[in-house]
N, C-alpha and C positions, 0 to 999 in steps of 0.2 A: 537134856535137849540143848544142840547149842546154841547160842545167840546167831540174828541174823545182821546184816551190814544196815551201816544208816551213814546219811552227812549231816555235818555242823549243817545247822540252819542260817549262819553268819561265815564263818572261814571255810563251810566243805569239806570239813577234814573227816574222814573217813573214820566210823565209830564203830565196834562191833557193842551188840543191844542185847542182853536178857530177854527170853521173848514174854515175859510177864510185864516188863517194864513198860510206862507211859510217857515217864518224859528219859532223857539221859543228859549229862552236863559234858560238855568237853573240854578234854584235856588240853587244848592247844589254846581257845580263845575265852574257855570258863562260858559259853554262851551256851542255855538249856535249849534245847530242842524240843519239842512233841513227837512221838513215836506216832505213827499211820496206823489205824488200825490193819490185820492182816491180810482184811479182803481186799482192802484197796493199794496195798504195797506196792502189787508186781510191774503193776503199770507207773504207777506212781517212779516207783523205781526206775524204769525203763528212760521215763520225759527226763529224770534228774542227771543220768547218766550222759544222756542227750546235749544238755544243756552245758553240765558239765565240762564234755569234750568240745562241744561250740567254744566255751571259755578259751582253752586251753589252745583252741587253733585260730583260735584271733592272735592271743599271746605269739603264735608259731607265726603268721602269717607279717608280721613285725619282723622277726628274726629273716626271715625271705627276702622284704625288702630292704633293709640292715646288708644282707649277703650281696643284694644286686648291687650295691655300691661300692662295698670293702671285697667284693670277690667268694665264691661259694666256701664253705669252712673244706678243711683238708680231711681226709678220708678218715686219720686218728681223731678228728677233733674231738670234744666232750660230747655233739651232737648226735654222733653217731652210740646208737643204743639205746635199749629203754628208760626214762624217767621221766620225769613230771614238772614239766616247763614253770620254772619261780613264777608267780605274778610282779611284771613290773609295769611302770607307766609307760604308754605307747610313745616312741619316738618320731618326732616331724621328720622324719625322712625322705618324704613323698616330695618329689617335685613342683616347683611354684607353676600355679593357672597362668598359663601367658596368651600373649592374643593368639596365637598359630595352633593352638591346644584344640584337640576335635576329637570327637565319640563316634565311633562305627560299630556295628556291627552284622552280623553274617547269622542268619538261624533257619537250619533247615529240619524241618519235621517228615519224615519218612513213613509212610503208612503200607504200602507196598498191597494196596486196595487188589481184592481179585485173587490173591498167595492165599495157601493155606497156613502162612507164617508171617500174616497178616498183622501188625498193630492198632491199638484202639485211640492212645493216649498220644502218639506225636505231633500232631496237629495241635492237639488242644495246649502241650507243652510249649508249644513255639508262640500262641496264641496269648499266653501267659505270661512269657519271659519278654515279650514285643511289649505289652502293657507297665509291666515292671521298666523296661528302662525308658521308656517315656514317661510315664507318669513319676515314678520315682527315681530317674540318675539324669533327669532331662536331655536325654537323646532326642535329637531333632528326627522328625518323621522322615525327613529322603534320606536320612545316612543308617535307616537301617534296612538292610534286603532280607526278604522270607521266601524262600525255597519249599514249596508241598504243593502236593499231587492236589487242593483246593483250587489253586492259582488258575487265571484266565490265559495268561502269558505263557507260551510255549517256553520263552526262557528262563521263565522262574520254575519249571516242574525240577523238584532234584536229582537229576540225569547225573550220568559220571561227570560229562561236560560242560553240564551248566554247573556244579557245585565245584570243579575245577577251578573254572572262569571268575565265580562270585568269590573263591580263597585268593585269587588276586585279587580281585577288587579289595578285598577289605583290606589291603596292605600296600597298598598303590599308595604312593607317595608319603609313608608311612615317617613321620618323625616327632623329636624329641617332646613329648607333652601330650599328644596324641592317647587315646584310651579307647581299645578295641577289645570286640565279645565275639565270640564263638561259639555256635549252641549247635551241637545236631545231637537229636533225638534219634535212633532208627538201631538198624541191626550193625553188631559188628561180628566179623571174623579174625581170622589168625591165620599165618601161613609159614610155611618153612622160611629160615632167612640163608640167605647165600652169600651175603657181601659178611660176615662176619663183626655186624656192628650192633647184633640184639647179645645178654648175658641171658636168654633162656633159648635162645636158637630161633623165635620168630616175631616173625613182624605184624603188629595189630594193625586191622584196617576195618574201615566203615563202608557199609554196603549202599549206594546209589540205589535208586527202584530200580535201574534198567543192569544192576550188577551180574544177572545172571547170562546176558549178551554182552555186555563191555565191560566186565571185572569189576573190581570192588578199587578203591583209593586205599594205600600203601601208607601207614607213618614212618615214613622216609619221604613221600612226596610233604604231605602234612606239615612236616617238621623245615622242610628245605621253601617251601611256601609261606606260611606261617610264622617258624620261631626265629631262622636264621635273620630274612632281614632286620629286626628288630632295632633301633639304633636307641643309645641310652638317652634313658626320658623319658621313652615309649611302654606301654602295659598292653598286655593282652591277658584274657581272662576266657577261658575255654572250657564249656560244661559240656561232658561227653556223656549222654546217655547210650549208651550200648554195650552188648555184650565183649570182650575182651579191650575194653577201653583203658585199661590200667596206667600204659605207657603210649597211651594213640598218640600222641605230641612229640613222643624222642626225646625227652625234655633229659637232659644229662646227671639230676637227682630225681627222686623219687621218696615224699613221705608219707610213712602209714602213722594213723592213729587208730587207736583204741577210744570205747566207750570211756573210758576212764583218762582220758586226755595222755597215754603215755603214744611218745611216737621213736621213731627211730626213721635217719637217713638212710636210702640206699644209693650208693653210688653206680648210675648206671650206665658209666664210659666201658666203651672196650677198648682192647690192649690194639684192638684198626686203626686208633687213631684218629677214626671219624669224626669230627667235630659237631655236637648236636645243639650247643648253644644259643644265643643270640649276639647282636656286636652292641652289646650295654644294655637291652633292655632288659626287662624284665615278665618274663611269661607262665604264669600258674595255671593249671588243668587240674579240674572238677571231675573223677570218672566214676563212671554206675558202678564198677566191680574191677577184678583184679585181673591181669592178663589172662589168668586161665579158668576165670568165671564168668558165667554166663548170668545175666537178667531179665526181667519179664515186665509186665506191663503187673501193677500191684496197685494195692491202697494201702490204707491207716498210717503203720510207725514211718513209709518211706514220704510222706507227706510233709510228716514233723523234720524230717531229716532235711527233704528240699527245703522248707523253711528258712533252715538255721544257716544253711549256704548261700540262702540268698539273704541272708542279712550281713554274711562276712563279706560276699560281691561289693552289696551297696558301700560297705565303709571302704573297701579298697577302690571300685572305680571311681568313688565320689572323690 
């Protein structure tokens, strides 16, 4: 029978275990571990892997702002492909708190009450991530706007045009020091692209409640709102729950990981020319799934996952 996989209990290092065994020693740090009994593995397994990869994208999330400074690595770089990001100590690279330094953000919860493709969780999403940066990244209560079909304010319901209007707001007078959030929770789609600046042929967009009378928002508008002005100093930090969220930003790379912390760049400029960047700043996007995956409204493991993103937020907006 063969042995099943285990981690150092001290370096992580990936152990393959006799399934008789109880403790195993590794090879790498000589530190013994205890073996899980087998009913409780698979979950067990599941949180380590978890955690694991949180590791390794903290590590990554370093190399990102490392890149916003010295320029994104070149398409041959070492970056690109799969391995397993060294542990090193995080570098100060983050720019000094100055007085003009200010926290905004923009969080729209979509429920599309009434639909038979209705949501349960977006409200309560926005209701949570509202608590989170005040209580924990101390966002002052007026500099943050919420957007949902609960609101009293005709111009807070998330219309095509009020959610339009609040993507500028939150980028109005945007400069160096500045640290802005972006939260929409709701449905997304996907469309043919024609201007020749998607490398899968379309364009991901978020769907407004009123999108079935005034269309859905384009990442091309997103990205021309949003990423471009950016000027360096400035961060923006964008959690996109919805479906084909992959690329909703236009953002000019793109990294996937694995449970197992490996990740790999894609480089996602077209040969158009289109410029999807920012001018110095620096802007990271959180998405529910991959251009051509769709998500649901869930519980359990995707709970542990929001978790772990909101604790790599806190250390980068703080």
């Amino acid at each position: 029978m063969a042995g099943r996989r285990e981690r150092c209990g001290r370096c992580g290092s990936q152990l393959v275990v006799p399934p008789e065994a109880q403790t195993v020693q590794c090879a790498v740090c000589q530190a013994v571990t205890r073996i899980r009994p087998n009913h409780e593995y698979p979950w067990v397994q599941v949180q380590d892997s978890i955690h694991h990869a949180a590791n390794r994208l903290k590590s990554l999330m370093n190399t990102v702002v490392a890149a916003s400074v010295t320029g994104y690595p070149a398409p041959n770089s070492q970056v690109y492909g799969y391995y397993p990001q060294p542990p090193r100590p995080a570098p100060q690279l983050m720019p000094p708190k100055t007085s003009h330094g200010r926290k905004r953000a923009l969080l729209c919860g979509v429920s599309y009450y009434g639909r038979g493709y209705k949501l349960k969780g977006s409200v309560n999403d926005v209701r949570c991530m509202r608590y989170f940066l005040l209580e924990k990244l101390g966002f002052p209560n007026d500099s943050i706007l919420v957007l949902t079909e609960d609101e009293t304010d005709p111009y807070r319901i998330p219309t095509k045009y009020n959610i339009r209007m609040a993507l500028r707001w939150l980028v109005q007078g945007v400069q160096s020091g500045d640290s802005l959030v972006f939260h929409f929770s709701g449905h997304g789609s996907r469309q043919r692209n024609y201007n020749m600046d998607e490398i899968d042929g379309f364009d991901e967009t978020i769907c407004p409640v009123d999108h079935e009378t005034e269309g859905t928002i384009v990442d091309d508008e997103i990205n021309a709102t949003l990423v471009r002005p950016l000027p360096h100093g400035a961060k923006l930090h964008a959690i996109v729950d919805a479906c084909h969220s992959g690329t909703i930003l236009d953002l000019p790379f793109v990294c996937r990981m694995n449970r197992e912390g490996y990740y790999i760049w894609e480089d996602q400029r077209c040969t158009s020319g289109v410029y999807k960047g920012t001018r110095g700043g620096l802007a990271i996007s959180f998405s529910a799934c991959d251009d051509n995956q769709t998500s649901a409204d869930t519980t359990g493991i995707v709970t542990v996952i929001a978790s772990l993103t909101v604790g790599i937020l806190q250390e980068s907006v703080e």
